[in-house]
DSSP file (Angstrom, degrees, kcal/mol; ACC not computed):
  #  RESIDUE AA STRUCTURE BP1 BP2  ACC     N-H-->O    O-->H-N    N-H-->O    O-->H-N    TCO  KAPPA ALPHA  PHI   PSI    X-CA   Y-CA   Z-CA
    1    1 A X              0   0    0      0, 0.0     2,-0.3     0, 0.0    51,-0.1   0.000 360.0 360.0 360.0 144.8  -14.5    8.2  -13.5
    2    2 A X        -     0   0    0     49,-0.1     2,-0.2     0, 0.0     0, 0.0  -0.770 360.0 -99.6-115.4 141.4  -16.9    9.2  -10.8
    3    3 A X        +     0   0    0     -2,-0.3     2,-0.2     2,-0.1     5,-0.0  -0.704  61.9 131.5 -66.3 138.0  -16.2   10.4   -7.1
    4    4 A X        -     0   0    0     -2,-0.2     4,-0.0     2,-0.1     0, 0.0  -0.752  68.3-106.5-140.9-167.0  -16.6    7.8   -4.7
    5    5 A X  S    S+     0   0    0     -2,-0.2     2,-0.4     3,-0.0     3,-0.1  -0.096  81.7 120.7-108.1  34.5  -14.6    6.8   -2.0
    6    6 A X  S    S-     0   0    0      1,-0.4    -2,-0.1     2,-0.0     0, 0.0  -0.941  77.2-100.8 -81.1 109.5  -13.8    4.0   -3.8
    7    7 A X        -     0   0    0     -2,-0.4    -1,-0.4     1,-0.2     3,-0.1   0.166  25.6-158.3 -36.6-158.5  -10.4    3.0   -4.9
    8    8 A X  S    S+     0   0    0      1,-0.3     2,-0.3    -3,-0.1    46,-0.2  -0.040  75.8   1.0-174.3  -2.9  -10.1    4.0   -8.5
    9    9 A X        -     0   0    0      2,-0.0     2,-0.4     3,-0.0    -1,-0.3  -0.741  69.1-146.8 170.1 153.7   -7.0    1.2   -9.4
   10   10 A X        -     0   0    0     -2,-0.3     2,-0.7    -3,-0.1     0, 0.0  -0.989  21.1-123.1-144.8 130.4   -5.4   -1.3   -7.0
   11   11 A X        +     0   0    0     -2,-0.4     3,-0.4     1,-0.1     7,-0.0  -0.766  30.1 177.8-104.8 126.6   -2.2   -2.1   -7.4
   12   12 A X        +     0   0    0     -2,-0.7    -1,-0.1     1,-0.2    -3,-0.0   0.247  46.7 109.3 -65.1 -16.3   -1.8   -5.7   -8.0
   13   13 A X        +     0   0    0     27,-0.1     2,-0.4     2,-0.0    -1,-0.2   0.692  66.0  64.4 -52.4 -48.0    2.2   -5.9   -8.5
   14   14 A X        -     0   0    0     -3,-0.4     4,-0.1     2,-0.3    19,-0.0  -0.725  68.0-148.7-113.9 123.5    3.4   -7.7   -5.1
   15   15 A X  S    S+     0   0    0     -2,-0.4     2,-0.2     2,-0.0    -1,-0.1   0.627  88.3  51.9 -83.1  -4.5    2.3  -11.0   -4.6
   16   16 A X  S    S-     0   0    0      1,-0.2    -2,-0.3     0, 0.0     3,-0.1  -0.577 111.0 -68.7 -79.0 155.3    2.3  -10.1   -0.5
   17   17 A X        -     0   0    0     -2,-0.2    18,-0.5     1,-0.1     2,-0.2  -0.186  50.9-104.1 -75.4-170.3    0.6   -7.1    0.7
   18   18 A X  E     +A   34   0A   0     16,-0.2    16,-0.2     1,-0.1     3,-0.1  -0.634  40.3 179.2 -91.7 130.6    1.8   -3.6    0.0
   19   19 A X  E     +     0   0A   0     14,-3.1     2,-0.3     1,-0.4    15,-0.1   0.846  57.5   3.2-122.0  -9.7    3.4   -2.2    3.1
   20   20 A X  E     -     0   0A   0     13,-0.4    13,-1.5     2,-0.0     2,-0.5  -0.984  54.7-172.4-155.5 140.9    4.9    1.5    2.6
   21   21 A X  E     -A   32   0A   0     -2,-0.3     2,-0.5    11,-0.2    11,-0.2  -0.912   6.2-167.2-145.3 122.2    4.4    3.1   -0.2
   22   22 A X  E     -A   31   0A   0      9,-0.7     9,-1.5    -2,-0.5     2,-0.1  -0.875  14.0-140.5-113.3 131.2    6.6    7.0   -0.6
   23   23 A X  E     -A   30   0A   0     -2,-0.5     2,-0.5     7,-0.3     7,-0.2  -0.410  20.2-126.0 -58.5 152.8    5.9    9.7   -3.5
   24   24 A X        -     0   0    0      5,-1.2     5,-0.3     3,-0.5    58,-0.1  -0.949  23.8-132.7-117.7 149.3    8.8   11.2   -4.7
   25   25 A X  S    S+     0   0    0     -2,-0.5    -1,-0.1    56,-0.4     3,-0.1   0.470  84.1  24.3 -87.3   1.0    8.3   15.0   -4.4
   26   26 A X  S    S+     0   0    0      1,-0.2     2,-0.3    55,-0.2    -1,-0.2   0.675 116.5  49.7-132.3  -6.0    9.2   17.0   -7.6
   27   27 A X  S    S-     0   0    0     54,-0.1     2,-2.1     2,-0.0    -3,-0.5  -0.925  95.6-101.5-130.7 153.9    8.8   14.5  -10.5
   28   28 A X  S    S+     0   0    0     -2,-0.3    16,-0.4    -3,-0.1     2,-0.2  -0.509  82.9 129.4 -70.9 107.4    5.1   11.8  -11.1
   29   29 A X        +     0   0    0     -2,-2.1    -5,-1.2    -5,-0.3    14,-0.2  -0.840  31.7 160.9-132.5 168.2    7.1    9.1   -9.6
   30   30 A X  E     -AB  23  42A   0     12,-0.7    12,-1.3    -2,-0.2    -7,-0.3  -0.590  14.6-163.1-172.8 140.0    6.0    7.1   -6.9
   31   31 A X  E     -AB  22  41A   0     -9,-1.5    -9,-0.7    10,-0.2     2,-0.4  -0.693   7.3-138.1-121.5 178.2    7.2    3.7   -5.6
   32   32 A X  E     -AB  21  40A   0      8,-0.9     8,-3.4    -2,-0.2   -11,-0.2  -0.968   3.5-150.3-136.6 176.0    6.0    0.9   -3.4
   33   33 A X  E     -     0   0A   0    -13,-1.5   -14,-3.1    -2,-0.4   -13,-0.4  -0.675  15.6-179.7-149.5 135.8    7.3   -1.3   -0.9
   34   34 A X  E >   -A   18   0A   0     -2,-0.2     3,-1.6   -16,-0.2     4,-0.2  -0.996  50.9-107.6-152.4 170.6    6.4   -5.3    0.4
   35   35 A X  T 3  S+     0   0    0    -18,-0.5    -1,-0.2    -2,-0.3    38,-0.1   0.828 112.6  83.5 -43.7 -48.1    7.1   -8.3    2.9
   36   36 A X  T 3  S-     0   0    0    -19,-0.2    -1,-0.2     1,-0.2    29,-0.1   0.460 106.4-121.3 -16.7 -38.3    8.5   -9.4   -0.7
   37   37 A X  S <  S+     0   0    0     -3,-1.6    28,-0.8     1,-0.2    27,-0.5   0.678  74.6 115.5  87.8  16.3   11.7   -7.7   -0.3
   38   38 A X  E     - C   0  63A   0     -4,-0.2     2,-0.3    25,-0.2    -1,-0.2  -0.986  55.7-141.2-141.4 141.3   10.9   -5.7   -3.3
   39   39 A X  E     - C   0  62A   0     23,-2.2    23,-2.2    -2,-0.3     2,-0.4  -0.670   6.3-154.9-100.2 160.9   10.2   -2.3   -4.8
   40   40 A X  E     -BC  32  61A   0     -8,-3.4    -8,-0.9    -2,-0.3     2,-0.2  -0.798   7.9-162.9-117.4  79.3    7.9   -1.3   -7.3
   41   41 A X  E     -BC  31  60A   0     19,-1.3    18,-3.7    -2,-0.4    19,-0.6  -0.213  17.4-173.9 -57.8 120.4    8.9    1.9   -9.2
   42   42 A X  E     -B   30   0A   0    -12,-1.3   -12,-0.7    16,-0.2     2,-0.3  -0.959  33.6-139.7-133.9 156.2    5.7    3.5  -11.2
   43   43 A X        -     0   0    0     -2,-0.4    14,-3.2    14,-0.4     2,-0.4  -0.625  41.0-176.0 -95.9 123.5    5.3    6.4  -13.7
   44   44 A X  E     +D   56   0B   0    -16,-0.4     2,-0.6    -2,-0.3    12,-0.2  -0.884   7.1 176.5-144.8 126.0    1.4    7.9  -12.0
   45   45 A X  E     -D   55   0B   0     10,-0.9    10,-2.1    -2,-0.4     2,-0.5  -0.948  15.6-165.0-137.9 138.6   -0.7   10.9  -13.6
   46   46 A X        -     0   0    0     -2,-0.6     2,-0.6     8,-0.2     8,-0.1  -0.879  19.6-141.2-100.9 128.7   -3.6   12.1  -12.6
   47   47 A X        -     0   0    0     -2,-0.5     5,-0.2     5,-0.4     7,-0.0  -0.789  17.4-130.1-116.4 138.4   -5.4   14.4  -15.1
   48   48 A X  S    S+     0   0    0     -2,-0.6     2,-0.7     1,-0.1    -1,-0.1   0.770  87.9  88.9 -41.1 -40.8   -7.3   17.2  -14.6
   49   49 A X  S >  S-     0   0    0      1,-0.1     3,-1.4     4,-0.1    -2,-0.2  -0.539  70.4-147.5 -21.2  80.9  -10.0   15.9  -16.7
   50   50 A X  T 3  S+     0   0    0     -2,-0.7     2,-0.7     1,-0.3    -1,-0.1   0.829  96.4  49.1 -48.2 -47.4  -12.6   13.8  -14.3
   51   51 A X  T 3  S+     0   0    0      2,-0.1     2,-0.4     0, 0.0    -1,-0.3  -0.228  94.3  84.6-100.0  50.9  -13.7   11.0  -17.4
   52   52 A X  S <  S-     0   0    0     -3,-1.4    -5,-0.4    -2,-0.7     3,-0.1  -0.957  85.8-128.7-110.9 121.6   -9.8   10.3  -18.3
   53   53 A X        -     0   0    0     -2,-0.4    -2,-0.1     1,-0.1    -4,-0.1  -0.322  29.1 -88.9 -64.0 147.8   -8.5    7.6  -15.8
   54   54 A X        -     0   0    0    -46,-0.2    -8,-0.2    -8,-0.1     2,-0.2  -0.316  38.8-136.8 -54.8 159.5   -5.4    7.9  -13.8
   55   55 A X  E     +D   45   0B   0    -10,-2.1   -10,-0.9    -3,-0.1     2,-0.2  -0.623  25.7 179.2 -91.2 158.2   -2.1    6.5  -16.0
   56   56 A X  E     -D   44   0B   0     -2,-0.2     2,-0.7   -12,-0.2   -12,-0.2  -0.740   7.4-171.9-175.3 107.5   -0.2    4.5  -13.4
   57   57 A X        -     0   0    0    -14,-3.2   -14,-0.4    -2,-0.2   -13,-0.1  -0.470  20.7-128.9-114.8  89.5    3.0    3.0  -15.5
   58   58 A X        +     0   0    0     -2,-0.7   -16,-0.2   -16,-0.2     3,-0.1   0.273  30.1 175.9 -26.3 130.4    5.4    0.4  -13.9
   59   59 A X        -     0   0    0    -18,-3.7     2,-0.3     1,-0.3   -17,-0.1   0.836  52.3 -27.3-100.2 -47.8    8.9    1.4  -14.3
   60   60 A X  E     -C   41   0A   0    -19,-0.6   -19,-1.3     2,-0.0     2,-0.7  -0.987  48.2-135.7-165.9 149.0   11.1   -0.6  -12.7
   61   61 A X  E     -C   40   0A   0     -2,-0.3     2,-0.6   -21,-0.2   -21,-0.2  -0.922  17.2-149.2-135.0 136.8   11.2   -3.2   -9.7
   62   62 A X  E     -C   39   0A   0    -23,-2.2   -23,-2.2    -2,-0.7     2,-0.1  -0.824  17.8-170.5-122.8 112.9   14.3   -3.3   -7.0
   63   63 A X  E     +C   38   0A   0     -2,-0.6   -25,-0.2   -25,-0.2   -26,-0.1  -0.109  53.7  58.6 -84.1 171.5   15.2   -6.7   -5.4
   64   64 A X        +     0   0    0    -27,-0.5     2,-0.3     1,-0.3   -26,-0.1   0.905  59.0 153.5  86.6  68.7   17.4   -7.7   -2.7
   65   65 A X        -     0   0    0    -28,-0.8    -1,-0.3   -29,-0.1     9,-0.1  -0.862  48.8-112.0-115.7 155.7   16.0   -5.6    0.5
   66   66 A X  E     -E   73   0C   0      7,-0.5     7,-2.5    -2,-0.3     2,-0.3  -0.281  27.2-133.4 -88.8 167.4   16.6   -7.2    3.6
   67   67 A X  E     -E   72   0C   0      5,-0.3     2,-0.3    -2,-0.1     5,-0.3  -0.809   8.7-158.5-108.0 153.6   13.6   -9.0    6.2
   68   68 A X  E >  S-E   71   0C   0      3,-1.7     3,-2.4    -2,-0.3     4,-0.0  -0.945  80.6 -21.4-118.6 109.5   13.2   -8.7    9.8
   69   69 A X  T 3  S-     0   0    0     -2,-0.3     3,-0.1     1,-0.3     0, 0.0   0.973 130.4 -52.3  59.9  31.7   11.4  -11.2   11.6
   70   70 A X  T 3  S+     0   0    0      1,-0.3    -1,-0.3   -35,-0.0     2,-0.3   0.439 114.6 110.1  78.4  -5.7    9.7  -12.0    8.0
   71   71 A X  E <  S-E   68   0C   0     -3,-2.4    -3,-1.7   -35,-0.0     2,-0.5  -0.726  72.8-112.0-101.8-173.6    8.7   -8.6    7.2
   72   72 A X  E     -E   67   0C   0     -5,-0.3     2,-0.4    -2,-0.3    -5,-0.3  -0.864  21.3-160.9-112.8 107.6   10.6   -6.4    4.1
   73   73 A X  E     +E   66   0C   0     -7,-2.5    -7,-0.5    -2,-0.5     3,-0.0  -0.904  26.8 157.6 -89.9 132.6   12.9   -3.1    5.1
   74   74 A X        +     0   0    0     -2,-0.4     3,-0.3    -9,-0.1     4,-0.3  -0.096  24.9 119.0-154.3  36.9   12.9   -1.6    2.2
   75   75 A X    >   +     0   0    0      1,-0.2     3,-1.0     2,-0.2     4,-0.4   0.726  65.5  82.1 -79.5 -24.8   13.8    2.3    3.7
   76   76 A X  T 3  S+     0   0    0      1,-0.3    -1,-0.2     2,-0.2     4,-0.1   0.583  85.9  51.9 -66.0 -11.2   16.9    2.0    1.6
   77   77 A X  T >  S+     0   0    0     -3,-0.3     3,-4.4     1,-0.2    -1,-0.3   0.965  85.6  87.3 -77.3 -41.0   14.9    3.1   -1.7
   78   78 A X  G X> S+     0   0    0     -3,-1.0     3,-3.6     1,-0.3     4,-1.3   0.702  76.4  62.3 -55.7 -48.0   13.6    6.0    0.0
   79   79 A X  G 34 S+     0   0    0     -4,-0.4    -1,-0.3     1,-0.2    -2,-0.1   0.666  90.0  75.4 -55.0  -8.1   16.8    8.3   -0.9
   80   80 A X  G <4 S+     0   0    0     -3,-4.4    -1,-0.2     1,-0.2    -2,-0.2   0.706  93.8  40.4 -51.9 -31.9   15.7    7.7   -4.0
   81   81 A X  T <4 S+     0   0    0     -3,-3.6   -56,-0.4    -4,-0.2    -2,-0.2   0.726  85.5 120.8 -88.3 -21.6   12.8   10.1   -3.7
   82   82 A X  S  < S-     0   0    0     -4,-1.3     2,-0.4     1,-0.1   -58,-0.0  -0.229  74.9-111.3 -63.2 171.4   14.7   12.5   -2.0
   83   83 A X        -     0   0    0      1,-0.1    -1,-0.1   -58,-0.0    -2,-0.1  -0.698  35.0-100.6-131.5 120.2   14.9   15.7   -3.9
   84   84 A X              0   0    0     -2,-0.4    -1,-0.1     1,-0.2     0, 0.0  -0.185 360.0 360.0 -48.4 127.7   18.8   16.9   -5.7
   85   85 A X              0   0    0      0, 0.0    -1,-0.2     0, 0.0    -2,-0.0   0.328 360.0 360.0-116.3 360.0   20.3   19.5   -3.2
């Protein structure tokens, strides 16, 4: 893989666009978010190695997030990422 400023994978998942998308802060988790009413849990590693492509592994997808005015709240995942106290 070469630097550019060019994406390097698009993710494809959500047939609507992607609208929030959160990292979760101590394990490679990271999910995303759509007008769909659904989230997209994915597995993502980046390797230190420049000519190995990122992995970037769907996990799991969670329906039934509410709309407003036709777009997808979908803030209710978010505690998910939060971090065990």
């Amino acid at each position: 893989m070469d630097l550019s400023s060019k994406p390097c994978e698009a993710l494809k998942c959500h047939p609507n666009d992607i609208t929030n998308v959160t990292f979760h802060l101590s394990y490679p988790l990271f999910a995303s978010c759509s007008d769909d009413c659904m989230a997209y849990v994915f597995h993502g590693m980046v390797y230190a190695e420049l000519n190995q492509n990122p992995l970037i592994v769907p996990l799991e997808i969670l329906r039934g997030h509410t709309t407003s005015n036709g777009r997808g709240e979908c803030s209710d995942f978010y505690e998910f990422f939060l971090p065990n106290k």
